[in-house]
Structures are given as structure tokens and as C-alpha cells.
N, C-alpha and C positions, 0 to 999 in steps of 0.2 A: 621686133627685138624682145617684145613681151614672152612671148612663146618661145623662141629660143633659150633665153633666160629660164625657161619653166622647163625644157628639156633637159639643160645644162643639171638644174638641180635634182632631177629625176635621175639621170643620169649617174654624178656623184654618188645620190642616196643609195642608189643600187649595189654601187662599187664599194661604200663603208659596210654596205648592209654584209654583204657577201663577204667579203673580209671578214668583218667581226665575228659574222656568226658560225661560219664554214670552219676556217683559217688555224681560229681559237680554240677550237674541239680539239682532243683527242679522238684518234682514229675509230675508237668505240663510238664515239658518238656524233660520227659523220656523216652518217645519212640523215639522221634526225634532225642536224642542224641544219641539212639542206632544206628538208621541208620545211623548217619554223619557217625559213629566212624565203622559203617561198611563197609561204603565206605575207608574211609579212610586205613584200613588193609587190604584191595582187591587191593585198590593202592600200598600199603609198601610192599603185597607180588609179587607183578608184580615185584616193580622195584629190589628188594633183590634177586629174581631170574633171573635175567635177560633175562629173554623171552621180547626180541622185534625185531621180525626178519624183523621191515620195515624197518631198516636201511639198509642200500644198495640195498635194495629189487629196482625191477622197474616196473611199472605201465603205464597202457595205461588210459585215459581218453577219451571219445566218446563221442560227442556231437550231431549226426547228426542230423537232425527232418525229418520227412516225409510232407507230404501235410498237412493241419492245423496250429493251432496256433505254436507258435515258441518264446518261452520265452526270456525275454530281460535279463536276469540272468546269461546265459551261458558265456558271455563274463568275470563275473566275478569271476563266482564260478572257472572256468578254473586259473585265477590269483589266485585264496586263495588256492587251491591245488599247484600251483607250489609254493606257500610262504611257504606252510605245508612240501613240500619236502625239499625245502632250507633249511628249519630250525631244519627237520628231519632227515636229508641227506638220501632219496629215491628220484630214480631219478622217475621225469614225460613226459612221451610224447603225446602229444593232437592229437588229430585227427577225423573228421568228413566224413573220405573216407573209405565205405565198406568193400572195398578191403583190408583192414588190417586185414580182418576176413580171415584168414588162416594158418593152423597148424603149416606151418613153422616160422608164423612172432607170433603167438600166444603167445606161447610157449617158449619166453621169458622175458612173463608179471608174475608176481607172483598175479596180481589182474587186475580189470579192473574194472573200473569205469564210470556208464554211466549217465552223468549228465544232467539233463532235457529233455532227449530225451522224443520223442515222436511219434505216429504213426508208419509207418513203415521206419524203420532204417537199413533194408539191402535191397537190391540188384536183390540177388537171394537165390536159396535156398541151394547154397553151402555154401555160407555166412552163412545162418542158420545154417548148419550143422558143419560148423566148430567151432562158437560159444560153440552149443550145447557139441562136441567133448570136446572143451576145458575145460568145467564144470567137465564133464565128468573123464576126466583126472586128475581133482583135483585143476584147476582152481577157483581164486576167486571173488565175485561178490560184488559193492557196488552201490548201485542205489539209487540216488536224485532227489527231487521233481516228477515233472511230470513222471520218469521211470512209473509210474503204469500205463499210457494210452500208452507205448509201444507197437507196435508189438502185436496188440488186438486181431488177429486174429490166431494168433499162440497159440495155446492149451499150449505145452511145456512150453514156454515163459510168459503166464501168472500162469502157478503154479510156475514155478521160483522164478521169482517175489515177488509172491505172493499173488496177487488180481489185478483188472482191474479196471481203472480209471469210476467212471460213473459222478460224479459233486462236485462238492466244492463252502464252502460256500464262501461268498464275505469277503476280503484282511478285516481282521478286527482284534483287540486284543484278545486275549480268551487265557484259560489256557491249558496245554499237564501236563498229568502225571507221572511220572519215577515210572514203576510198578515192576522194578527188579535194583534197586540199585546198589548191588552187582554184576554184570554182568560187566565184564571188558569193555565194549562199553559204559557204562552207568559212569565212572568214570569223576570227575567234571560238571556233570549235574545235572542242578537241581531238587528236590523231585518235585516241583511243578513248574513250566515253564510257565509263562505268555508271550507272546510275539505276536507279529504283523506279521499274515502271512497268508493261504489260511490250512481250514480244509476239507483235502481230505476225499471224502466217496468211497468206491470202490465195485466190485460185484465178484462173483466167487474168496471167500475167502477162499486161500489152509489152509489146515488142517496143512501144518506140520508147519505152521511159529510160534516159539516163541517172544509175544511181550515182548517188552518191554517199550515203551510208550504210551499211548492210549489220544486221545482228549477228553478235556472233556466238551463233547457237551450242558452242561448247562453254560456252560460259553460264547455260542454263543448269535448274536444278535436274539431276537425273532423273528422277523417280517418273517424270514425264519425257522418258526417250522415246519409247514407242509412238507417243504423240506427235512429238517433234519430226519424228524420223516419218512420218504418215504424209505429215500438212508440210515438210518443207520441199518433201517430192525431186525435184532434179537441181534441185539449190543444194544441197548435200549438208556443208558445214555452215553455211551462210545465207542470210533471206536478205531482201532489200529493206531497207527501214525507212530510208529520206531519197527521193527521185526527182528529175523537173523532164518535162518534156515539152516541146510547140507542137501542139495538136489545131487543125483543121481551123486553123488560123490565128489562135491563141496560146497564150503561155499557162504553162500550169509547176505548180508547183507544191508539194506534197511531202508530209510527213507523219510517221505511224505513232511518233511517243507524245505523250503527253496525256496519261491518267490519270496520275494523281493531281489532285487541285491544285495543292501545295507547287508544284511544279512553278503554276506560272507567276511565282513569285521569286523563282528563285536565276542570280545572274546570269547563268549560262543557257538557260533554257529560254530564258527571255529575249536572250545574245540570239538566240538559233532561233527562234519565229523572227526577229525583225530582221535578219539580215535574207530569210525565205523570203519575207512580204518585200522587203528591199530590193530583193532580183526582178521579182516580179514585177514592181513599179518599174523598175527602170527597163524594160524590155516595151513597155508601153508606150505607141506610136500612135493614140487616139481610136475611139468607136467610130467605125466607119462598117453603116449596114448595108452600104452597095456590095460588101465582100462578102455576109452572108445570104445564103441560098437558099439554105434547109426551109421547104414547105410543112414539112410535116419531121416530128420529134426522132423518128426511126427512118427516114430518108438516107442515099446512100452517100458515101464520105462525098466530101468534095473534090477533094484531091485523089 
């Protein structure tokens, strides 16, 4: 009776939602209230079902950099995750020391987070392969800012990923597009996103990543057309910005903004890492290393 009663309401809420917010419009602004109102019941059925398993979940955060630049961001994006756990109750642990990369310390993260790194971030290539393992096993992944110029030379690591950093235009305003609304990551984010920040372009772009927001490169400053027009290559008016994919046994999930520090203080952007780190928790079905394979870091997929 309990569940039915919980349908019933799911139900109704759907039928006022759609009303009020379709119904109400003028014909101008009909489409748009379809989407609010579609976000909006992507949100009602989340929370009516209670799928959200970051709650007590625990998460490593990684911050290391290699040779190269070294974003002055990390100091804070580290803070607005451990605010988003506070407030989430998931617990966080930071850390910058390779050596965390191994089965046994692994394997008690339900995600891992690798915020603005860049270049090469492990070690050796146990490191890699424990990493690697850990996906493997069903581990999950969420990567900020700079991740795309991680570990550039690692094949594996960049189809992970997703794509490979090659240039970005200059710290300037311009708009990002929300091209999957309905996609539970995509909840309280805006259809259209103008904000102040660096539009990454990248190369060796995996096939299997679903975007979900993409820059939109007419909204940059001109003076850098030829640039733009070079590095965006067969994306023409449009790059991917925000993606997720299930990769070789794990979830990943990715996003290119987030350079200025100030960012991770501010609501909507704070909105858009936890409800990333949020998909990601909740796709999580436990580490289980009977499902990884990989002997060696560059071994062939599994699948």
C-alpha cells in the first residue's frame, strides 16, 4: 500500500507539474516550459525514489600535478568538495601522494575525484595499473578542469577521460549549452550557461563519451577565430564541455570549467560538481577486483 501511495503521488505531482508549467505559457514560451518542467520530474523522481547513495559513501580527491603548469584553483575546489560532503554527509579525503594508488587503500573509495591535475600524476606504472584495476573493478571517476591534459601519454587514460587537452581559449565570458536536461547530472543547471571561465579544446576525442554540455564557440571573443576554427576541427560551431561515459567497467564522469578559484564558491557551480559527483555515487554497485583483468597498465580493453 506504501508504494502504491508513493506512485499515486508521483503520479499527481507529474500531472500539476505539467499543467502548471506547459499549460500556463504562452505559445512563445512553450518549449522552454517543457523543459523546465522536465527537469523538474527527473528531479521529483530521484528524490521520491530515494536513490542517493552519496550519502555516507567516501571519496578520495587527487590533486597532484606533474611538471608544468599548476592551477591556483586546487586549493579551493578541495574546500567546496569537503563543504559538498558536510553538507551531503560523504565523507572526503585529499591527497596529492601517488602512493594512495593501490588495491588495498583503493577499494575503499566508492569514487575518486581528480581535480585539476595535470601532466603526469603517478609514479610508476603500478600506480597506473592500480588505478586502471580500480575502474575496472567498478570504480568511479570524476574529473575537473584541467584532467583532460592528464597523463597525455597514457593511451588508456586518455580514452578514460575522454579527450586530450591541446589549448583553450583566453579566461573570458561566453556561453555552454545543457544538451541533455533530463540527465540526472544535469539537474539545476542551466539550459543556457554564460559564465566567466577557459573553453577547453581537446584531440583524440573517445567515441563513447555522452555529452552533455557543449561550448558554444560563437559566443567566444573573435580575435582568436583562427584558433578556434584549428582546435575545434569537425565540431565546427560546438565542442563538448561536460560528458559521462561507462568505461571498461566503471563510470566516469567529466567536466572541462572550472578555472577560476572563485568558481567553487559560487551556487551554480557548486550545483554542477555535486550533482557530477552524485551520478557517479549512485551508479556505484561496489569494488569487486574479480572483474578486473588488466596485468599490465597498457594491456588490451576488456571488453
Amino acid at each position: 500500500m506504501k508504494n502504491k501511495n508513493q506512485l499515486l503521488t508521483i503520479s499527481i505531482s507529474i500531472v500539476f507539474l505539467i499543467s502548471s508549467k506547459v499549460f500556463s505559457k504562452t505559445n512563445d514560451n512553450f518549449i522552454p516550459s517543457i523543459l523546465s518542467s522536465r527537469q523538474e520530474l527527473a528531479s521529483l523522481l530521484v528524490s521520491k525514489s530515494g536513490s542517493d547513495k552519496l550519502k555516507n559513501s567516501r571519496v578520495l580527491v587527487y590533486t597532484k600535478n606533474g611538471k608544468g603548469y599548476v592551477h591556483d584553483n586546487i586549493a579551493s575546489s578541495v574546500i567546496c568538495i569537503q563543504e559538498l560532503g558536510a553538507a551531503n554527509k560523504f565523507m572526503v579525503d585529499v591527497s596529492d601522494d601517488p602512493s594512495v594508488f593501490n588495491e588495498n587503500n583503493l577499494k575503499k573509495y566508492n569514487l575518486l575525484i581528480f581535480s585539476s591535475t595535470n601532466n603526469d600524476v603517478f609514479d610508476t606504472d603500478e600506480q597506473r595499473l592500480a588505478f586502471r584495476r580500480y575502474i575496472e573493478a567498478g570504480g568511479g571517476f570524476v574529473g575537473i578542469h584541467s584532467v583532460t591534459g592528464t597523463e597525455r601519454n597514457w593511451t588508456w587514460f586518455k580514452m578514460m577521460v575522454g579527450e586530450t587537452f591541446t589549448w583553450h581559449a583566453s579566461f573570458q565570458t561566453f556561453s555552454i549549452k545543457n544538451i541533455d536536461p533530463t540527465h540526472p547530472s544535469m539537474q539545476g543547471v542551466p539550459l543556457k550557461w554564460t559564465k566567466s571561465d577557459e573553453c577547453y579544446f581537446g584531440k583524440q576525442v573517445y567515441p563513447g563519451i555522452k555529452v552533455l554540455m557543449m561550448h558554444d564557440l560563437s559566443t567566444l571573443d573573435k580575435k582568436d577565430t583562427q584558433l578556434i576554427t584549428t582546435h575545434s576541427g569537425s565540431f565546427a560551431n560546438y565542442f563538448p564541455a561536460v560528458w559521462h561515459q561507462s568505461f571498461e567497467g566503471g563510470n566516469i564522469w567529466v567536466t572541462t570549467l572550472g578555472h577560476d578559484k572563485n568558481n567553487y564558491q559560487e551556487p551554480t557551480f557548486k550545483n554542477h560538481l555535486l550533482q557530477g559527483i552524485k551520478f557517479i555515487a549512485n551508479q556505484y554497485k561496489g569494488i569487486n577486483y574479480l572483474k578486473a583483468v588488466a596485468m599490465d597498465k597498457d594491456a588490451p580493453f576488456k571488453n
